[in-house]
ROVOGU-407593 format. One line per 4 residues: number of its first residue (from 1); their letters; for each residue x, y, z of C-alpha. Coordinates in pm, 1 decimal. Example, Ala and Ser with C-alpha at 12.3 -4.5 7.8 and 13.67 -1.06 7.14 Angstrom:
REM residues 2
1 = as = 1230.0/-450.0/780.0; 1367.0/-106.0/714.0
This chain:
REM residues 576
1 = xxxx = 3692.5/8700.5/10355.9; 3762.3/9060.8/10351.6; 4078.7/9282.2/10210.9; 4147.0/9391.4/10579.9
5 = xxxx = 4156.8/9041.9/10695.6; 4360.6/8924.4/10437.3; 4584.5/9228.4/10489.8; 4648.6/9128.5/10829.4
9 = xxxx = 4744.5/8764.9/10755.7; 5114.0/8763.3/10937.3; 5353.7/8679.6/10648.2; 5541.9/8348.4/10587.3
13 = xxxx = 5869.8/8280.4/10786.3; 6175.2/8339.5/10552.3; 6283.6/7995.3/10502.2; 5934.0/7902.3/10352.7
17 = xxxx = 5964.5/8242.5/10140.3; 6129.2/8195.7/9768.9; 6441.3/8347.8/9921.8; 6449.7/8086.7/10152.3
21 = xxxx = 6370.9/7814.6/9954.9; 6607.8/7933.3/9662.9; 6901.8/7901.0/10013.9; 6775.8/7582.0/10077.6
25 = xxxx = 6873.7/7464.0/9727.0; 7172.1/7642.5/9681.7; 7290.7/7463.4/9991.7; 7174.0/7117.6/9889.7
29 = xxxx = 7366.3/7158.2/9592.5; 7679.3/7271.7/9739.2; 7662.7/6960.8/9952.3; 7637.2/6741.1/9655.5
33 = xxxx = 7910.3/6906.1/9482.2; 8127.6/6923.1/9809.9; 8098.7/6572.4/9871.4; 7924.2/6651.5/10191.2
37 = xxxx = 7876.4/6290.7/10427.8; 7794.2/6250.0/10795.5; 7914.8/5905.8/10811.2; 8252.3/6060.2/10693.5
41 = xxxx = 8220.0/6308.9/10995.5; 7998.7/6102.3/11251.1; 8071.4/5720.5/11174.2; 8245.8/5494.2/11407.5
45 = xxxx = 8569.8/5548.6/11222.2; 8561.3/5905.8/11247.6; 8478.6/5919.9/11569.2; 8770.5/5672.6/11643.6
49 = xxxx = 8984.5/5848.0/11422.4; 8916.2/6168.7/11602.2; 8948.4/6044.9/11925.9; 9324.8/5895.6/11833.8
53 = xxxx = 9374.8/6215.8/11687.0; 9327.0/6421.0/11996.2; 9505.0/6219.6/12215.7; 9804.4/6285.7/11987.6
57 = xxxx = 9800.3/6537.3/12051.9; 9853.4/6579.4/12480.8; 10096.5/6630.5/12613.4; 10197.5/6882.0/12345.0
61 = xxxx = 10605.1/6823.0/12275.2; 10819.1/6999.6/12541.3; 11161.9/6871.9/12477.6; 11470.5/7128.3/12477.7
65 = xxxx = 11559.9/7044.0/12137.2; 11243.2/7058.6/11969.2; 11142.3/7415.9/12138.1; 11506.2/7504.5/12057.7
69 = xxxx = 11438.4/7415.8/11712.0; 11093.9/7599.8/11705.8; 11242.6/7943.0/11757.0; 11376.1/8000.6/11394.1
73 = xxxx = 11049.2/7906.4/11194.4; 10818.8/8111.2/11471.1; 11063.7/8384.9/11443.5; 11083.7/8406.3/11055.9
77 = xxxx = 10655.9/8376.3/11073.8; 10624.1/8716.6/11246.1; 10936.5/8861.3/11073.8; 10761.2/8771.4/10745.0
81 = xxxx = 10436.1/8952.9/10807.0; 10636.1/9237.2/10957.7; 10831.6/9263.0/10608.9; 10524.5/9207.0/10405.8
85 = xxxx = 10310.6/9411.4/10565.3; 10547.4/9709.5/10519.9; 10600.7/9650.2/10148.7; 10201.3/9678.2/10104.2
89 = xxxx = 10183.7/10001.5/10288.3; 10465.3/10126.9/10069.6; 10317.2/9982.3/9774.9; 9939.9/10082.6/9914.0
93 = xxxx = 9983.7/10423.1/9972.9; 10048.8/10573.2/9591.2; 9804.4/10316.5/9424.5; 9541.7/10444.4/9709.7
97 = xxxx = 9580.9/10776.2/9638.7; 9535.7/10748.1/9286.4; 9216.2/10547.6/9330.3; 9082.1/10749.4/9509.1
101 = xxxx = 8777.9/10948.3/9301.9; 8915.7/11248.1/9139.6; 8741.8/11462.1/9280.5; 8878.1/11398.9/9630.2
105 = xxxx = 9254.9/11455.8/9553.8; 9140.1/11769.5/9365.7; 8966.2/11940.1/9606.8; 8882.0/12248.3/9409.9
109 = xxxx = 8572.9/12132.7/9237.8; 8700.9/12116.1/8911.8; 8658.2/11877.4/8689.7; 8934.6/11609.6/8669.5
113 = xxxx = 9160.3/11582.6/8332.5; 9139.7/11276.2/8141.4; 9484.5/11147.5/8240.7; 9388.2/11221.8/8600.9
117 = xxxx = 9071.6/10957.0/8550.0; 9269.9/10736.7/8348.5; 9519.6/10712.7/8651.9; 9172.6/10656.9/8827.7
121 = xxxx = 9049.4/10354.7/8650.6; 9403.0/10208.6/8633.2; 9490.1/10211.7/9009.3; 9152.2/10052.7/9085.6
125 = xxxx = 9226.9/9777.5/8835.3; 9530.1/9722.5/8965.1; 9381.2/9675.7/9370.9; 9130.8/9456.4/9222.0
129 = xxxx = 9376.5/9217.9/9079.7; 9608.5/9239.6/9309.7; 9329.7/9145.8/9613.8; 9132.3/8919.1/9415.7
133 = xxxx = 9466.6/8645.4/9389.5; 9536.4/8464.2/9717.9; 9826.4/8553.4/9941.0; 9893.2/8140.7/9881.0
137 = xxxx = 9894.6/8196.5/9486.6; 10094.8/8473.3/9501.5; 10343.8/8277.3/9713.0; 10355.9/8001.5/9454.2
141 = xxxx = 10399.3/8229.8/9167.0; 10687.8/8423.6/9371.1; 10860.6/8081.6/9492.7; 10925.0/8009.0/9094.8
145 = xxxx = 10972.9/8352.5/9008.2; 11276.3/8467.1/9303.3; 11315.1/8085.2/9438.2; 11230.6/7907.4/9765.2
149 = xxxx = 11256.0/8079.3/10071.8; 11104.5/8419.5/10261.1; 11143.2/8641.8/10003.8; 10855.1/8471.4/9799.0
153 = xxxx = 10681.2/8504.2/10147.2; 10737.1/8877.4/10186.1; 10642.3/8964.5/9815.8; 10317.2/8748.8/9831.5
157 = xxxx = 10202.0/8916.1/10157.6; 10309.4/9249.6/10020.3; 10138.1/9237.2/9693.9; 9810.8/9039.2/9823.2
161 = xxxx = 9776.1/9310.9/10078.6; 9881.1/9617.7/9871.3; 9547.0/9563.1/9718.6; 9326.2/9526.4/10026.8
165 = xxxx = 9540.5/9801.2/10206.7; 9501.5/10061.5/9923.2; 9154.1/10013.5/9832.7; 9034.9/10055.7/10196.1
169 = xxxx = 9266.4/10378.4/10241.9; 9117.7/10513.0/9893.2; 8757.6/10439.4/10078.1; 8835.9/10636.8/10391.0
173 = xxxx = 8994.4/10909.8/10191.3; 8677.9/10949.6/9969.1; 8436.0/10897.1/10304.3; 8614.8/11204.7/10473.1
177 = xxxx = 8413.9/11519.8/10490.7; 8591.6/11757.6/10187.7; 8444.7/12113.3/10363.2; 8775.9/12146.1/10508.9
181 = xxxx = 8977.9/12045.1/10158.3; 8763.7/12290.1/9966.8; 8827.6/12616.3/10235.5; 9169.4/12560.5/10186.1
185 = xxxx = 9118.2/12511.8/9761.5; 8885.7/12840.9/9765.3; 9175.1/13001.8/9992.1; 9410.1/12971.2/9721.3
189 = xxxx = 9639.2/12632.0/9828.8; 9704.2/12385.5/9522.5; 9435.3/12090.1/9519.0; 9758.6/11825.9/9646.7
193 = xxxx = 9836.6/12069.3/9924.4; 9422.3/12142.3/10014.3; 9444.8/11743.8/10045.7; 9746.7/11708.2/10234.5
197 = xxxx = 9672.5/11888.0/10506.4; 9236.6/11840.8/10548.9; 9226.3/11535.6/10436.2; 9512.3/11336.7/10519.2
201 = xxxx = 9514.8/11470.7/10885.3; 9121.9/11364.3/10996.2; 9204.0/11019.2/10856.3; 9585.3/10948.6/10990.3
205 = xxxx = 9409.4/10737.2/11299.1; 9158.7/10555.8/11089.2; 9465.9/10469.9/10858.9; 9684.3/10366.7/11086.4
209 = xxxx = 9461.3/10176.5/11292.7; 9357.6/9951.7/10958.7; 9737.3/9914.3/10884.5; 9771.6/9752.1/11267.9
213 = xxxx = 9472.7/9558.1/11208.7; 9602.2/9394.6/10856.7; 9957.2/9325.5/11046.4; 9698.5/9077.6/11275.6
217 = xxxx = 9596.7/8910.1/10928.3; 9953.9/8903.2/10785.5; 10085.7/8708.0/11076.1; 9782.9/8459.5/11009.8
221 = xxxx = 9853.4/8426.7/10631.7; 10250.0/8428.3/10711.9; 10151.1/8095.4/10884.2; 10074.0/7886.1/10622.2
225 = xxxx = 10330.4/8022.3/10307.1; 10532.2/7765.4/10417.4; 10387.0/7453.9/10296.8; 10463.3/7640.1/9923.7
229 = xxxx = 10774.4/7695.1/10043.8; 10792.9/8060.7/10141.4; 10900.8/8045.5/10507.4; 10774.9/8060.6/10775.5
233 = xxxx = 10642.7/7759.5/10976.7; 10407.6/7613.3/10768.6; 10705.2/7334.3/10634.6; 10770.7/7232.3/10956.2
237 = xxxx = 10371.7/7170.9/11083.7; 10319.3/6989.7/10749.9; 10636.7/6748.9/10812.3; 10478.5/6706.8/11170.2
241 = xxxx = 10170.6/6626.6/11027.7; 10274.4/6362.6/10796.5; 10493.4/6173.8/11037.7; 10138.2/6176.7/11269.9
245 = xxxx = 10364.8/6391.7/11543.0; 10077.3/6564.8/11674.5; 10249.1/6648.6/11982.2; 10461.8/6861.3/11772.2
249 = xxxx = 10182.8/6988.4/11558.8; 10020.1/7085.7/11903.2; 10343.7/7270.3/12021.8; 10313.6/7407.4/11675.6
253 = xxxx = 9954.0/7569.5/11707.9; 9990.2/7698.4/12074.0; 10291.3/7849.4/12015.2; 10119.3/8036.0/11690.3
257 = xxxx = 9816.4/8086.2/11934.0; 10057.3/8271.9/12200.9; 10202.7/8474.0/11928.2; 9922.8/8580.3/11765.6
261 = xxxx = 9729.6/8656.5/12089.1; 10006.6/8915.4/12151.3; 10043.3/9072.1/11841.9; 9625.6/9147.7/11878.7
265 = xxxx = 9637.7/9260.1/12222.7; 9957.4/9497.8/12129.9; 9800.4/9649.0/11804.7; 9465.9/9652.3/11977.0
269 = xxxx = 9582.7/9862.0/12238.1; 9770.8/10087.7/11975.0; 9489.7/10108.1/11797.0; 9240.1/10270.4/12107.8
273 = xxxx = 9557.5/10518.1/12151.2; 9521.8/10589.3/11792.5; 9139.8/10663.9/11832.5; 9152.9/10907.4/12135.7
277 = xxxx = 9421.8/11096.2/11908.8; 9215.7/11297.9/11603.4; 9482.3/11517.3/11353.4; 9775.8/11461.6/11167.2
281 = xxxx = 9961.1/11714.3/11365.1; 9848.7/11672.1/11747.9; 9907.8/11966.7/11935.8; 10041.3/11828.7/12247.0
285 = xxxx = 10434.4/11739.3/12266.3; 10315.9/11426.8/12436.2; 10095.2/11323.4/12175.1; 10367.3/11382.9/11894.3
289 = xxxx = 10622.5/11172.2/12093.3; 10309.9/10919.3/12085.6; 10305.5/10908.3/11674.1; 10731.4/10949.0/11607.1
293 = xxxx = 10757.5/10607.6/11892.4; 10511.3/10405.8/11674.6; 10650.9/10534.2/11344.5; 10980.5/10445.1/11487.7
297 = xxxx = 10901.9/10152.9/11564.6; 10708.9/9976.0/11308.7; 11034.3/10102.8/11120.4; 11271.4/9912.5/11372.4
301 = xxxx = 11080.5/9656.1/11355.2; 11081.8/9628.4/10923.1; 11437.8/9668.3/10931.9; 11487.1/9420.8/11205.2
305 = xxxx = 11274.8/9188.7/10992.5; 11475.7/9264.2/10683.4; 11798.4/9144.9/10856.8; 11685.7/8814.0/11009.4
309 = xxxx = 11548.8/8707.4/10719.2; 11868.2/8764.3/10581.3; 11684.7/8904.6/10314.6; 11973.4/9007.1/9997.5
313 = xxxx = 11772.4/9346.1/9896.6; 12021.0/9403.8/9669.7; 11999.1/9094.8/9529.9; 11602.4/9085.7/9481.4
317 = xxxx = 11586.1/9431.0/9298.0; 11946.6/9316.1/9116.7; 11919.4/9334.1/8686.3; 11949.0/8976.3/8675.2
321 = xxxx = 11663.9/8902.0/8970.8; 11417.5/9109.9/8796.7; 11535.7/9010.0/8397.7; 11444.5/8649.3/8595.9
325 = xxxx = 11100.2/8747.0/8738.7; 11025.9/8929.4/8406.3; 11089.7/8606.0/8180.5; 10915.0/8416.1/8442.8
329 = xxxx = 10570.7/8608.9/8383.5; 10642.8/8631.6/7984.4; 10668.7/8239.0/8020.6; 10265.1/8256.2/8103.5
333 = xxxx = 10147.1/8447.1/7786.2; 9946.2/8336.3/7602.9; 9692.2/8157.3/7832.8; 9564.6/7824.5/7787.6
337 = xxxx = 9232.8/7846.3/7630.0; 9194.2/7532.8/7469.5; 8874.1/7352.2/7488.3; 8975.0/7065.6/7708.0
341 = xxxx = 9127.0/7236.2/7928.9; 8845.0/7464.2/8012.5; 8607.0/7171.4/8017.8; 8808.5/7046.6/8253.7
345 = xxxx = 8822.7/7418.6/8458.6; 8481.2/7456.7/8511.0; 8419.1/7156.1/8745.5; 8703.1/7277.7/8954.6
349 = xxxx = 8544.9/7633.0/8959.6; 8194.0/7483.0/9066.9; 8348.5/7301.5/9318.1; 8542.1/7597.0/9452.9
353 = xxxx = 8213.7/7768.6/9509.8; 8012.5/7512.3/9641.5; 8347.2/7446.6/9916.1; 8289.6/7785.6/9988.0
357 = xxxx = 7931.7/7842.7/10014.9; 7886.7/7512.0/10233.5; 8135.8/7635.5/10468.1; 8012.7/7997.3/10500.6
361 = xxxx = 7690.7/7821.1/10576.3; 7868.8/7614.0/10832.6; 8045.1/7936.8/11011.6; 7715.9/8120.5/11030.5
365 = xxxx = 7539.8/7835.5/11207.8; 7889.7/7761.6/11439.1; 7937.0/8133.6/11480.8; 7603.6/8217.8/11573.7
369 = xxxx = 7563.5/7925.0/11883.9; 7935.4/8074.3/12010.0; 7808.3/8464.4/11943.9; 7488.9/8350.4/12179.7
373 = xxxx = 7736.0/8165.3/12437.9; 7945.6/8466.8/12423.4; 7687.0/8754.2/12427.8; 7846.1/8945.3/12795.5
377 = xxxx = 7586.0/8886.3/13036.6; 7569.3/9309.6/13090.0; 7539.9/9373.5/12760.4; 7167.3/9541.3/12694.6
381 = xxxx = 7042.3/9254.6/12950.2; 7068.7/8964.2/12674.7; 7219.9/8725.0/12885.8; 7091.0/8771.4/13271.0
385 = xxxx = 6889.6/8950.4/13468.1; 6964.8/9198.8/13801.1; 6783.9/8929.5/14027.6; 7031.2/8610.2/13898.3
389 = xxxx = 7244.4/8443.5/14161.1; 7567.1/8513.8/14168.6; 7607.4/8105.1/14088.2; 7434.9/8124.0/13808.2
393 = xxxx = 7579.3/8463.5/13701.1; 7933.5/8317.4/13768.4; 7865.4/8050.8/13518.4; 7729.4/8283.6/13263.5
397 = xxxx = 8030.3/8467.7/13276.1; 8247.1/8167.8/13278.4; 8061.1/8059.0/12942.8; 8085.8/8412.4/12770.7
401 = xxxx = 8488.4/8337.1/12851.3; 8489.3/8031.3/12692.5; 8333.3/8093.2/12410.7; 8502.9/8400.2/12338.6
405 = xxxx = 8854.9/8182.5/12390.1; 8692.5/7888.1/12173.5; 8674.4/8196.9/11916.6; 8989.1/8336.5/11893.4
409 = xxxx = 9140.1/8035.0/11870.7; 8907.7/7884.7/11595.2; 8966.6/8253.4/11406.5; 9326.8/8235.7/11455.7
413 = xxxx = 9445.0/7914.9/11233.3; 9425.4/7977.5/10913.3; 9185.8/7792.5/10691.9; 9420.0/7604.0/10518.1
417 = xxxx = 9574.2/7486.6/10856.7; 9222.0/7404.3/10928.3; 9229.6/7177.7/10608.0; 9514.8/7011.1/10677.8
421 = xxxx = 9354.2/6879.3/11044.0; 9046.5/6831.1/10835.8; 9193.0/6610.2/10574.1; 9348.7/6359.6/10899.2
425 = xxxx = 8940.5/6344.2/11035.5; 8764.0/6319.5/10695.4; 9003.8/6177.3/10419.8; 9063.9/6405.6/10085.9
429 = xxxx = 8836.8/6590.7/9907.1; 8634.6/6917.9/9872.1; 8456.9/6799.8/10195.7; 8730.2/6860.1/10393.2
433 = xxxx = 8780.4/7211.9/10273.2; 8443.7/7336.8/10349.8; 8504.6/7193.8/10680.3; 8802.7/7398.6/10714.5
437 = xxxx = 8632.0/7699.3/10609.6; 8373.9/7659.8/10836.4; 8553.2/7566.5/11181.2; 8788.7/7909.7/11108.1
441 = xxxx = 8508.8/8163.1/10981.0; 8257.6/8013.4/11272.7; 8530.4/8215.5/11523.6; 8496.4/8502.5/11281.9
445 = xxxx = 8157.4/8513.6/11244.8; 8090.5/8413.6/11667.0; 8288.5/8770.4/11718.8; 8103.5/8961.1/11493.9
449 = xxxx = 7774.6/8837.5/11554.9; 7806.1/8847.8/11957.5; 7894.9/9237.7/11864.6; 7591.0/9296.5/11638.2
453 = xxxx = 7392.2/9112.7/11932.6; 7556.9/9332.5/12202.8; 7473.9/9653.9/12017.4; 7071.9/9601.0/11946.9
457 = xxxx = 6817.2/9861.4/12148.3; 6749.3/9666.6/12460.1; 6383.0/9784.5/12459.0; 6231.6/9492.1/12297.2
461 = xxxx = 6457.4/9218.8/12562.4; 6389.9/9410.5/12815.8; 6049.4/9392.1/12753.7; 6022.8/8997.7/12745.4
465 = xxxx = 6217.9/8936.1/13021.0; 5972.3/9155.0/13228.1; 5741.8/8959.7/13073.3; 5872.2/8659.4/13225.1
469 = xxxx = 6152.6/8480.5/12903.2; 6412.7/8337.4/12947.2; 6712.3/8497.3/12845.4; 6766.2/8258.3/12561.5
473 = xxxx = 6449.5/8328.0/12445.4; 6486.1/8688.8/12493.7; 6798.0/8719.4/12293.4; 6643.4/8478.7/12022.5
477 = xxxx = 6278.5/8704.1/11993.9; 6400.9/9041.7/12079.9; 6802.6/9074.6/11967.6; 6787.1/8813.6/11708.0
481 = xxxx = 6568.9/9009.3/11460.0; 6651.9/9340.4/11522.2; 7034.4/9229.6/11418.9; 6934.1/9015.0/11133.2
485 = xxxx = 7050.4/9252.2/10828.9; 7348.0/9298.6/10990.8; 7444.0/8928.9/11069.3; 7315.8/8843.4/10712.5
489 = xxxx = 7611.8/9114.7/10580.4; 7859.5/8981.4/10760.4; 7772.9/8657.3/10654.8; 7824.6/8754.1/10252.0
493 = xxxx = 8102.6/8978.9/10385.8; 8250.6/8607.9/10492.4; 8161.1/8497.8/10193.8; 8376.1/8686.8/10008.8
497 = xxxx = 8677.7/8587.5/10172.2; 8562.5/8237.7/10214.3; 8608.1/8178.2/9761.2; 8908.2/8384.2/9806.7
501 = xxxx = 9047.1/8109.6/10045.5; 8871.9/7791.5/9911.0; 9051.6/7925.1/9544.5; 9379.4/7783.0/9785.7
505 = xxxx = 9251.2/7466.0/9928.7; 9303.2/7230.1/9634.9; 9717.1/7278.7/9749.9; 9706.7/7065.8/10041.5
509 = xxxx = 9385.0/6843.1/9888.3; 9080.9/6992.5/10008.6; 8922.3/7019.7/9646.6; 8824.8/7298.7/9419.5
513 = xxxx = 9073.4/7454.1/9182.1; 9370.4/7520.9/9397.3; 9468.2/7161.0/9281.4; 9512.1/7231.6/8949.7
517 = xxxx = 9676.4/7568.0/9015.5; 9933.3/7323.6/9236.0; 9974.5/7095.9/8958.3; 10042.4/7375.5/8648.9
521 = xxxx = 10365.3/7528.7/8837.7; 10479.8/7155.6/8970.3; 10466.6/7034.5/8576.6; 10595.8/7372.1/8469.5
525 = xxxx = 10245.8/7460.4/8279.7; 10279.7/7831.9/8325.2; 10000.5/7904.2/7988.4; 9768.3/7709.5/8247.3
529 = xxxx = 9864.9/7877.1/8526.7; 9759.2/8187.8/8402.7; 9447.1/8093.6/8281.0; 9427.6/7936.6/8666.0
533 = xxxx = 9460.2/8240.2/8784.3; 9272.5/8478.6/8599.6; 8954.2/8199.5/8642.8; 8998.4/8300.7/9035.5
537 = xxxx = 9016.7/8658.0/8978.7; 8702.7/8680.9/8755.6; 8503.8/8452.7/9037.8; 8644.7/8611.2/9313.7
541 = xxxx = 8499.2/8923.3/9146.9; 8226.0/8777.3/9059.6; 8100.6/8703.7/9399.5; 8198.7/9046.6/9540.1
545 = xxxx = 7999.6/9212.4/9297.8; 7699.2/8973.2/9377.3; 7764.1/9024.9/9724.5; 7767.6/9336.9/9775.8
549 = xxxx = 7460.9/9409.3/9548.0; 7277.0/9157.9/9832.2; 7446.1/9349.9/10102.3; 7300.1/9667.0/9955.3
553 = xxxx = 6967.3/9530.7/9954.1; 6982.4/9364.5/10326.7; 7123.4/9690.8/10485.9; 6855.7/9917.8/10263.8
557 = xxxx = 6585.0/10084.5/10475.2; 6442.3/10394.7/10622.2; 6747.5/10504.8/10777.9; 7015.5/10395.8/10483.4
561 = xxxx = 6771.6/10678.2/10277.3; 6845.3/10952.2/10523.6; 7075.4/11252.3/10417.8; 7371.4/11158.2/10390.1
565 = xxxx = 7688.1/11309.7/10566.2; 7870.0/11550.3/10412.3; 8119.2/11315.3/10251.9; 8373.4/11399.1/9967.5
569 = xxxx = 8248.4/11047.8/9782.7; 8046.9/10769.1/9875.6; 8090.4/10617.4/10172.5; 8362.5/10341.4/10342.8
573 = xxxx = 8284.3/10016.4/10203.3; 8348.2/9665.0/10423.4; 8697.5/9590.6/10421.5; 8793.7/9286.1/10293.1
């Protein structure tokens, strides 16, 4: 047989390449480890079990009382994320701009002191740890440092998203284009004025925008800080769920449904105002009145949130409150490291992982049936064709709907939420976390795949369907591998967050080393604790660094090589 023949020889699929096959046993393994069962999922008793579950759940409870009752804990849920989510952006906004590469702030093109990169490395460090904890650990650490109640709520979603929040600013900062910064350096204006007023002013939308977006997560993280006792409504779903009142626990997640539905379509909307409006300084009087109402207020609404918490600011920042939180965090030093107990730590980590890589792979395979139900039958011509009849184009619209509803409400509960419905269908255990993981990331992942889909050339669908497909098969041939790199980095993007959250699970039951964190502050084992903790920081960084080193490779190509934009420092990373 010739070279040429041989040269032709169309390659292997992917899932009989080594890449594939090394998936295939990753994913067998995290089954094992996760306890995975289908007679725990699809048996007669869990199908019964289900079934009495759901019609527990109808009619959801409407009684005076109980609604009466539900307005406080709803109420402190969005005032906490309102609170939190302004300490972050206060705390954010110096640690971004001192992680953010020297060169950037400077502006002038010369080189940056040694303090100045010092300051550098620091910051970063500091949004590394700070993102790599859990909004749930920090709200267990908080609740023993400054007591039950909101204010361990509002710290943990202030410090968890201080380091998200300032190491995506420091991103956009660095991916700005510096010509601007460096007329005004060569013109004579000191490097933090050059920055001030080039860089700050192309990026004030794309900031504020990310900041409206993060308020969306807060309220979904807010959600849950309760059943650590942080406030919010999490300690009243748990109660409901333990006296099997799933007619209140159905109240519970509509109610949460109808609030978070608002709070995305109100920041969405500010956030398309935001877009159409480039500059720091808009030169229309209408436009200013546009940013001073939203500045104002966000600000109302912080302050607002401040007083019906009944938060006691002077209290929390009192000598006494922070000699308290000081001892509390001296109490952890040194860290456990003997060798039993870090026999004992590494199961717990393994598990972690394997919860969280089962259930990725779970949300990909969920998210990617709803992102082909949802795909808009207009978009590129995945989903129809001109010559459909308006029956059968009805019902494709009526499906897209659905699907995209089945999504935002799957993405809307919170994973651990998620686990605690989980643990009811499939008993306790690591199983029942990467459940979890999967039913919430699948309405992730649907909404970012269906975009991916929608966003493919349409020459190579457009081309089968002429050719006589079907549009499944259309979409499947002609979208499907043209968006392939993409929906694998959104799957490790997933990923990411998926350990972060499975690091939690253990609280409620739902395996991996969120157990043991529960049990070191319940028995008062702060050495442990931290030695808990810094375990999750150096696998949660651990996977982000393997992550995005895959990412990298997936997204790598002809066009990734091109010349790059005239950038002050690399470009915007995925925020996480």
């Amino acid at each position: 047989m010739s070279a040429a023949v041989l040269q032709e020889r169309p390659p292997l699929p992917l899932l009989l390449r080594w890449p594939g096959l090394v998936l295939a046993a990753v994913l067998g393994i995290a089954w094992r480890m996760s306890e995975g069962s289908l007679g725990a999922l699809l048996g007669p008793e869990a199908r019964s079990a289900a079934a009495d579950f759901a019609r527990g759940f109808w009619p959801p409870a409407h009684s005076p009382e109980f609604l009466r009752f539900l307005v406080r804990p709803l109420g402190e849920t969005v005032a906490i994320a309102f609170a939190g989510m302004t300490l972050a952006l206060v705390l954010a906004a110096p640690l971004a701009w001192l992680a953010t590469a020297p060169g950037v702030a400077r502006a002038d093109g010369d080189a940056p002191g040694p303090l100045r990169r010092a300051a550098w490395v620091g910051a970063r460090t500091v949004l590394n740890l700070m993102r790599s904890v859990p909004e749930l650990v920090w709200a267990l650490v908080f609740v023993r440092a400054l007591g039950l109640g909101p204010a361990a709520g509002v710290a943990a979603i202030g410090i968890g998203y201080a380091g998200v929040v300032g190491k995506v600013f420091a991103e956009i900062w660095e991916s700005s284009p510096c010509a601007p910064a460096r007329a005004l350096a060569a013109a004579g204006a000191p490097p933090r004025r050059a920055f001030a007023l080039a860089v700050l002013p192309g990026s004030a939308p794309l900031l504020a925008s990310y900041a409206l977006y993060r308020l969306d997560c807060a309220l979904r993280a807010s959600a849950v800080l309760g059943l650590v006792g942080a406030g919010g409504m999490g300690v009243q779903l748990e109660l409901s769920l333990k006296m099997f009142a799933y007619d209140e626990v159905a109240t519970l997640v509509l109610a949460l449904f109808a609030v978070v539905a608002a709070v995305d379509l109100l920041s969405a909307w500010a956030r398309r105002r935001l877009a159409g409006s480039r500059g720091l300084y808009p030169a229309g009087p209408g436009a200013l009145r546009w940013r001073a109402a939203i500045v104002g207020t966000w600000l109302a609404l912080a302050a607002g949130a401040a007083a019906y918490l009944e938060l006691p600011l002077g209290e929390l920042f009192s000598g006494a409150t922070l000699r308290s939180a000081a001892a509390f965090f001296a109490s952890m030093f040194p860290p456990d490291l003997s060798p039993g107990f870090l026999r004992g730590l590494v199961p717990a980590a393994a598990e972690t992982l394997a919860v969280s890589i089962l259930g990725s792979a779970i949300a990909s395979v969920l998210g990617l049936g709803l992102a082909l139900a949802a795909v808009h039958p207009g978009a590129r011509g995945l989903a129809g064709s001109p010559g459909d009849s308006r029956l059968r184009s009805g019902a494709r619209l009526a499906l897209a709907a659905g699907a995209r509803g089945a999504m935002n409400l799957l993405r809307t509960l919170p994973e651990l939420l998620w686990a605690l419905l989980a643990i009811f269908a499939v008993g306790l255990g690591p199983f029942a976390g990467a459940l979890a993981l999967g039913i919430h990331n699948s309405g992730v992942l649907g909404r970012l795949y269906a975009e991916a889909l929608e966003e493919v050339p349409p020459g190579p669908v457009a081309a089968l369907r002429g050719a006589g497909a079907r549009p499944l098969a259309a979409t499947l041939l002609g979208a499907l591998p043209q968006a392939w790199p993409q929906l694998v980095a959104y799957t490790l993007y997933r990923w990411e967050v998926a350990v972060r959250a499975s690091a939690v699970l253990g609280v409620v039951g739902a395996g991996g080393i969120g157990a043991l964190l529960h049990v070191s502050l319940n028995l008062f084992q702060h050495h442990r604790t931290l030695t808990l903790v810094a375990a999750i920081v150096v696998l949660v960084t651990a996977v982000d660094l393997f992550s995005g080193w895959l990412r990298a490779r997936m997204l790598a190509g002809p066009a990734s090589r091109a010349a790059p934009r005239a950038a002050c420092a690399p470009g915007l990373a995925n925020a996480t």
